[in-house]
C-alpha positions in Angstrom: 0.0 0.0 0.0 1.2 3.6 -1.2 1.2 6.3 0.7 0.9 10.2 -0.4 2.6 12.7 1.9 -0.1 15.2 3.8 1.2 17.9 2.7 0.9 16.6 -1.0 -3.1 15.9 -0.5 -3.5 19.5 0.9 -1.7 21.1 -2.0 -3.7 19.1 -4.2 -6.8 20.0 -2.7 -6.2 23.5 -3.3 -6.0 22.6 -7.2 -9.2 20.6 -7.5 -11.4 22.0 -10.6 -15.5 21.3 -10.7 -16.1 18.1 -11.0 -17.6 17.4 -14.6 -20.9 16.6 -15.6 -20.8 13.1 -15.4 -19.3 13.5 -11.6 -22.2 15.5 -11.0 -25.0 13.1 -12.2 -23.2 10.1 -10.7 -22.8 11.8 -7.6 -26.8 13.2 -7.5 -27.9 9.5 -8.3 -25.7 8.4 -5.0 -27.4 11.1 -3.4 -24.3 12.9 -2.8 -24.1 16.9 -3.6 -20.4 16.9 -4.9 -20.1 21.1 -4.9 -21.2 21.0 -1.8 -18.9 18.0 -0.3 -15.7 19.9 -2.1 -16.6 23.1 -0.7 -16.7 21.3 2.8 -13.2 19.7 2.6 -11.1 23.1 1.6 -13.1 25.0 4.5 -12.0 22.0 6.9 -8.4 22.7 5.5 -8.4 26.1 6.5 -9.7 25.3 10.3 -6.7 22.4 9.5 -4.3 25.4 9.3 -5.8 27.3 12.1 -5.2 24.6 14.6 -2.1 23.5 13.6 -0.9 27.2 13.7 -2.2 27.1 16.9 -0.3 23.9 17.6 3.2 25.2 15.8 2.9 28.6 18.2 3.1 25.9 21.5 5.4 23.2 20.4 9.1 23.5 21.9 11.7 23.8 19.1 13.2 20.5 20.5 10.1 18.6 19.6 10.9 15.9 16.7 7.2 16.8 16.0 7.1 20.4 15.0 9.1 20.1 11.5 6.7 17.9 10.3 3.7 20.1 11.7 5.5 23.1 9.9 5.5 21.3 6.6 2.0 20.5 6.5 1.2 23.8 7.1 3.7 25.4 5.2 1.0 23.0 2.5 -1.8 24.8 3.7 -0.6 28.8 3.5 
C-alpha cells in the first residue's frame, strides 16, 4: 500500500477544478451533492491550518514533531 505525503493531498486540494458533468450526475444519483462535499473539505483545510498554527505557536523547538507540523502547514498557507 502507497502512501501520499499530507502535505501533497493538501496542496492538491487547493488545485481541485469542478467536477464534470458526469461527476455531477453520478454523484446526484448516490445522493451525494459533490459542490457542496468539495466546498466542505477546503473549508475543513483552512480550520486544518488554524489549529495547527495554533499547535506550531506551542510546540518546543526540540520537539521531533514540530518540522513535520510546519511542513504541512507550510502546505496549507
Amino acid at each position: 500500500m502507497s502512501t501520499t505525503p499530507s502535505t501533497t493531498i493538501i496542496t492538491n486540494l487547493k488545485n481541485v477544478t469542478p467536477p464534470t458533468a458526469n461527476t455531477l450526475e453520478d454523484a446526484a444519483t448516490d445522493g451525494i451533492d459533490m459542490a457542496g462535499m468539495l466546498a466542505l473539505v477546503l473549508s475543513k483545510a483552512d480550520e486544518l491550518k488554524v489549529c495547527l498554527t495554533l499547535i506550531v505557536a506551542s510546540t518546543d523547538s526540540a520537539d521531533p514533531n514540530l518540522a513535520t507540523l510546519n511542513d504541512v502547514l507550510a502546505s496549507l498557507t
